[in-house]
C-alpha positions in Angstrom: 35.1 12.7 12.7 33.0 9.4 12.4 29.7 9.8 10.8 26.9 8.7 12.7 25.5 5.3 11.8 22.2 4.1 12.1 20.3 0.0 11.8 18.2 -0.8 8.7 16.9 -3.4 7.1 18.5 -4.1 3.4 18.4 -6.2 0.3 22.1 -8.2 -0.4 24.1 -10.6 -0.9 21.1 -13.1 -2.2 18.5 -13.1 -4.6 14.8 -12.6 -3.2 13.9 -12.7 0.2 16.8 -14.7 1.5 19.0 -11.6 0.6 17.0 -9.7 3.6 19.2 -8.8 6.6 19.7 -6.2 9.1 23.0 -3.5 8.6 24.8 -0.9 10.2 24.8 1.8 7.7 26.0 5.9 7.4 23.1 7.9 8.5 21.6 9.7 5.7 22.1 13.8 5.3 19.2 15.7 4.2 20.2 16.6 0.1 18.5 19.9 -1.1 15.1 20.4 -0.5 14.7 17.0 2.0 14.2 16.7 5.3 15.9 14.2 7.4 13.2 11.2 9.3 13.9 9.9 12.6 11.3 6.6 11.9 9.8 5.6 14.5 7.8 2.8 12.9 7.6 1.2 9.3 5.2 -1.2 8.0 5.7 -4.0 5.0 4.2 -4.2 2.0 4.4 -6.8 -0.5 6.1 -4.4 -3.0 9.1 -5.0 -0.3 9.0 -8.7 -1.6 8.9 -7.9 -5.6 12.2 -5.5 -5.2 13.7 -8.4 -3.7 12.3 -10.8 -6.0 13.4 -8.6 -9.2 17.5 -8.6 -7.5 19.5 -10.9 -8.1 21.4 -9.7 -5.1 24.8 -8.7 -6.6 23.9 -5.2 -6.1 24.9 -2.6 -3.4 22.6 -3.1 -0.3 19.4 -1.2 -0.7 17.3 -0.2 2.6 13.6 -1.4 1.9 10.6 -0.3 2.9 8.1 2.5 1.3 6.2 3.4 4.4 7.1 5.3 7.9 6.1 7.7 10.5 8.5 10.0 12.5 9.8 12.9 13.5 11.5 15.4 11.4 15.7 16.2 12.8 16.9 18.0 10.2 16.5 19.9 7.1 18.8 20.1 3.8 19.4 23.6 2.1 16.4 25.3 0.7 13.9 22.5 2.5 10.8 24.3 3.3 7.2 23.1 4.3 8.4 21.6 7.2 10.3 22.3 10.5 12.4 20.3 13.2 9.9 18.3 15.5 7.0 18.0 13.0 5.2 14.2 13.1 5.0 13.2 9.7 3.7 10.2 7.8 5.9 9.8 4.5 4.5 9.7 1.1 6.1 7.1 -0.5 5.3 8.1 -3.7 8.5 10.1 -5.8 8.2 12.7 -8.7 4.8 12.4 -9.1 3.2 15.5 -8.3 -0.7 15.3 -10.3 -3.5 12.7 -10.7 -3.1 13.1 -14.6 0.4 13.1 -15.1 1.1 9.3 -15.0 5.2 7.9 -15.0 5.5 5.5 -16.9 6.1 3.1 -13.4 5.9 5.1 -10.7 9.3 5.3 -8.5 9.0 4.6 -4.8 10.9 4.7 -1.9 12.7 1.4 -1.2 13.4 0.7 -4.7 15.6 2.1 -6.5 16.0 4.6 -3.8 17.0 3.8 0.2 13.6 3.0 2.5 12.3 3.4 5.4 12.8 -0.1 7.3 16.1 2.3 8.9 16.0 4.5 11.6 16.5 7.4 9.4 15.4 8.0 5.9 15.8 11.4 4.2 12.8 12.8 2.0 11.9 15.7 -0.6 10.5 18.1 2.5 7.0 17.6 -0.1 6.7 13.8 1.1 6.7 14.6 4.9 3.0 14.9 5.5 1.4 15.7 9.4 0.7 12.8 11.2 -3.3 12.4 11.4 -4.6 13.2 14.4 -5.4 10.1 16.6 -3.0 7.9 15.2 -0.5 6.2 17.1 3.0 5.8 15.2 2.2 2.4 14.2 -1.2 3.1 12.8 0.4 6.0 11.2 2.9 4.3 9.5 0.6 1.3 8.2 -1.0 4.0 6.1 0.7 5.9 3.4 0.9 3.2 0.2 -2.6 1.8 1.2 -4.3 4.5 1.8 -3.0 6.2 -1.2 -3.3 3.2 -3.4 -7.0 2.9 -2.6 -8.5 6.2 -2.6 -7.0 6.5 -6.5 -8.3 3.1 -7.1 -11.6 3.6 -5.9 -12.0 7.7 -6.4 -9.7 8.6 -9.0 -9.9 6.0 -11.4 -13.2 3.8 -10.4 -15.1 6.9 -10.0 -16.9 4.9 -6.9 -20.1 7.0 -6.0 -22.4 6.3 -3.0 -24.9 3.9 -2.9 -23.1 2.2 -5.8 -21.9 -2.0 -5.0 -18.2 -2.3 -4.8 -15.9 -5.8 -4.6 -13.2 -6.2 -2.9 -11.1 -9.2 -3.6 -7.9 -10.0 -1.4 -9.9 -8.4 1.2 -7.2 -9.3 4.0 -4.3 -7.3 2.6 -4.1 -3.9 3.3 -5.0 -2.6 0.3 -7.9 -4.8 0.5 -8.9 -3.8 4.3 -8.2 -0.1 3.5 -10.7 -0.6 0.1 -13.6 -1.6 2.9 -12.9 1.4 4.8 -12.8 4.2 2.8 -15.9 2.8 0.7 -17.8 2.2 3.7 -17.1 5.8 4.3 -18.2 7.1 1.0 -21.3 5.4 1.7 -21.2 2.3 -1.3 -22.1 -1.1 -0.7 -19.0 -3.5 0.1 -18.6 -7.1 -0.9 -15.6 -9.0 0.4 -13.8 -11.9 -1.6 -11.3 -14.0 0.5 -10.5 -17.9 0.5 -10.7 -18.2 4.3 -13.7 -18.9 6.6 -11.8 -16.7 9.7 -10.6 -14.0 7.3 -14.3 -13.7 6.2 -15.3 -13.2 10.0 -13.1 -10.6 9.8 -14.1 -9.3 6.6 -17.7 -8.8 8.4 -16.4 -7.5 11.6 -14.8 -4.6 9.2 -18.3 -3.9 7.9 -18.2 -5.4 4.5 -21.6 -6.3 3.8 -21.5 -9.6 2.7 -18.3 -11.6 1.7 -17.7 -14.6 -0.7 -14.9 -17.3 0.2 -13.7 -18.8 -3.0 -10.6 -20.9 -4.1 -7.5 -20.6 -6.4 -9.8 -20.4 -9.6 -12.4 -18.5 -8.6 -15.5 -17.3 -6.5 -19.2 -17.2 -7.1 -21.2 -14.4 -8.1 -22.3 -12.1 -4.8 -25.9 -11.4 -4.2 -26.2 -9.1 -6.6 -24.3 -7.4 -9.6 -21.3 -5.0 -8.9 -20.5 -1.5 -10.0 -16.7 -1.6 -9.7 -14.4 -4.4 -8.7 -10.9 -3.4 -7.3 -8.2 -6.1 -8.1 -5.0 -7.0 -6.9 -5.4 -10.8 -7.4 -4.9 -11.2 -11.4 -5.6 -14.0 -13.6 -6.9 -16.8 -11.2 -10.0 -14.3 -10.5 -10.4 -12.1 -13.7 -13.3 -14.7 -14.9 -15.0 -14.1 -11.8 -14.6 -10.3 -11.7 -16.4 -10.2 -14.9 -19.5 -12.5 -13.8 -19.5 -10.1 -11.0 -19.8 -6.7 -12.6 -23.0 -5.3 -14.1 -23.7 -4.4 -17.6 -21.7 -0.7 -17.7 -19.4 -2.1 -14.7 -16.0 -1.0 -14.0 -12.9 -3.5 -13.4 -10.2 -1.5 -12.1 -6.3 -3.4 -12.1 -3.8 -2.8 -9.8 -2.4 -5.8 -9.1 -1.6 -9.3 -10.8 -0.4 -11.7 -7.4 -1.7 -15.0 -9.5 0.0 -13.7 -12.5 -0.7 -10.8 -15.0 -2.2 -12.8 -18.5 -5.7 -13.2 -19.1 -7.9 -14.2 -21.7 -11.2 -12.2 -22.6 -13.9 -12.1 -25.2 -13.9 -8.7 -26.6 -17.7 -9.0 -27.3 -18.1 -9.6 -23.7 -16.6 -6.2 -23.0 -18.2 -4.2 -25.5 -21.8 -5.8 -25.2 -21.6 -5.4 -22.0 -19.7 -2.0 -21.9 -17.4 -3.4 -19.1 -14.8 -0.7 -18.3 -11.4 -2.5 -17.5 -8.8 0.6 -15.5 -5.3 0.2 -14.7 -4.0 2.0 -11.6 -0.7 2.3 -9.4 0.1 4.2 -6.4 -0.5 7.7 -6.8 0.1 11.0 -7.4 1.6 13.6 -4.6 -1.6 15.4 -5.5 -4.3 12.6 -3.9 -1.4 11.6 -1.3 -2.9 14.9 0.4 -6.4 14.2 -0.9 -6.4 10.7 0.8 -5.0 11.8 4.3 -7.6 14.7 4.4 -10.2 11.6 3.6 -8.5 9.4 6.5 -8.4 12.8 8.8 -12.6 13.0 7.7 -13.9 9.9 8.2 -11.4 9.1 11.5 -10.5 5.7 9.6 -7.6 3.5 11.3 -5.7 1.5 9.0 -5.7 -2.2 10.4 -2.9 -3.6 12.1 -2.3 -7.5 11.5 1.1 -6.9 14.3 3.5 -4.9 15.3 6.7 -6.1 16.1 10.0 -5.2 17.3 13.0 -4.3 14.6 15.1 -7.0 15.3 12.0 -9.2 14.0 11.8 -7.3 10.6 13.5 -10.0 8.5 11.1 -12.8 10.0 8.4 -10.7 9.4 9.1 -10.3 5.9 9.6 -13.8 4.8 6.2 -14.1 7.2 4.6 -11.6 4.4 5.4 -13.8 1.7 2.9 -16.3 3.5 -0.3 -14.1 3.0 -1.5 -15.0 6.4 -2.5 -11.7 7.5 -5.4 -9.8 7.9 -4.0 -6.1 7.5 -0.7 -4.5 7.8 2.3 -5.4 9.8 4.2 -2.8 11.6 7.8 -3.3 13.1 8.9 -0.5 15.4 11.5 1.0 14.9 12.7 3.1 17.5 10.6 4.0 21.0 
């Protein structure tokens, strides 16, 4: 008997993003302990584009894509947690289980193992996680990376506290649009960086508080000084982090998009007592932590598009352009 098949989006054939292309591949069967994910919509991140960048697309196909929402079909032997029907999100996040115990690079879906830009995608029965309530599947799949990403960013590791004066560079990925939300919600000041005039009208319409447009080298100091500064920009904006923060301020690192080397005075740290904080991801543990604080505060991730799956490959090479303001979705299946 044939085994049922199933569309995806994969990596082949071609070394970054021109190796992207749409398959016919075996469906998946649910291993031990997983459950099997009808998805019925994924969402892009630009971690999609550095597994293609980092092929050099001799390998086997690989389904990409970290982050979907669906309904659970089946389950493998010994899967528990979860039943046939549920609506889950997915945590992306794999052999990670607590805050403290950090991989040394933490393994996601979508690279090394298969996605979930596919209409199936079987998971450890731990990652399949109840849709929040109120979400629709596109908002619901828009959220597991960022929303995990940020709330260790800004909780776990920047140890944001309200009333303090966060910065938010990058402000219209979706790590930077999720950063507003959730420290709106734990009540700190937000500053917005972006180098666009209309992406700073939509930085205010967010509720960031007040948002500086800068350039490829840098922005100016906001208003006033900064507790914590979350970063996914990198060298071009490291000098103007630091300017930013207050004496005792925290940088925290979890991105390096205008490269990864900087240069820095140590005196400038330790006079200062500036705090510099690497972060990735996170743990299973603040996966649950972070959709109880999305379930909380009734945040909605924010959707730049959402778009058919035969429009997946366009809308990744579209990613690589940085012209959104949020996440885009491509649906899967109705």
């Amino acid at each position: 008997m044939d085994r049922p098949t199933m569309r995806a989006v994969v990596h082949a054939g071609a070394p970054g993003v021109a190796g992207f292309r749409t398959a016919v591949l075996p469906r998946p069967e649910p291993g031990p302990g997983q459950v099997l994910v009808r998805i019925r919509c994924a969402s892009l991140n630009r971690h999609d584009l550095f597994v293609a960048a980092g092929r050099d697309g001799t390998e086997p196909p690989l389904v990409v894509g970290s982050d979907g929402a669906g309904e659970v079909v089946a389950l493998g032997p010994g899967a528990s947690g979860a039943a046939v029907g549920d609506e889950v999100v997915i945590d992306p996040t794999l052999g990670w289980p607590a805050a403290d115990d950090v991989p040394g690079v933490p393994r996601l879906l979508g690279g090394p193992p298969d996605g979930t830009l596919a209409e199936y995608v079987a998971v450890p029965a731990a990652n399949a996680h109840p849709r929040p309530e109120g979400l629709d599947w596109a908002e619901a799949a828009a959220l597991p990376l960022v929303a995990v990403t940020s709330f260790r960013a800004l909780f776990t590791r920047g140890g944001l506290r309200p009333g303090q004066h966060v910065l938010v560079p990058a402000v219209s990925s979706g790590v930077g649009t999720m950063c507003v939300l959730m420290a709106l919600a734990a009540g700190a000041r937000v500053t917005a960086v972006t180098r666009s005039a209309a992406k700073a009208e939509a930085a205010r319409a967010l509720g960031a508080h007040e948002v500086v447009v800068g350039d490829d080298g840098g922005y100016p100091a906001p208003g006033t000084p900064v507790d914590l500064v979350v970063d996914s920009v990198g060298a071009a904006y490291f000098a103007s982090h630091l300017a930013a923060l207050r004496s005792g301020g925290r940088l925290v690192t979890l991105g390096a998009t205008t490269g990864p080397d900087v240069s820095v005075s140590l005196r400038e740290l330790f006079f200062r007592q500036i705090s510099v904080i690497g972060t990735s991801v996170g743990s299973s543990a603040e996966f649950a932590e972070a959709m109880a604080f999305v379930r909380r505060h009734d945040l909605r991730p924010v959707l730049h598009d959402v778009r058919p799956f035969d429009e997946a490959v366009q809308a990744l090479y579209d990613l690589r352009e940085s012209g959104h303001f949020g996440k885009s979705v491509i649906r899967v299946s109705a």
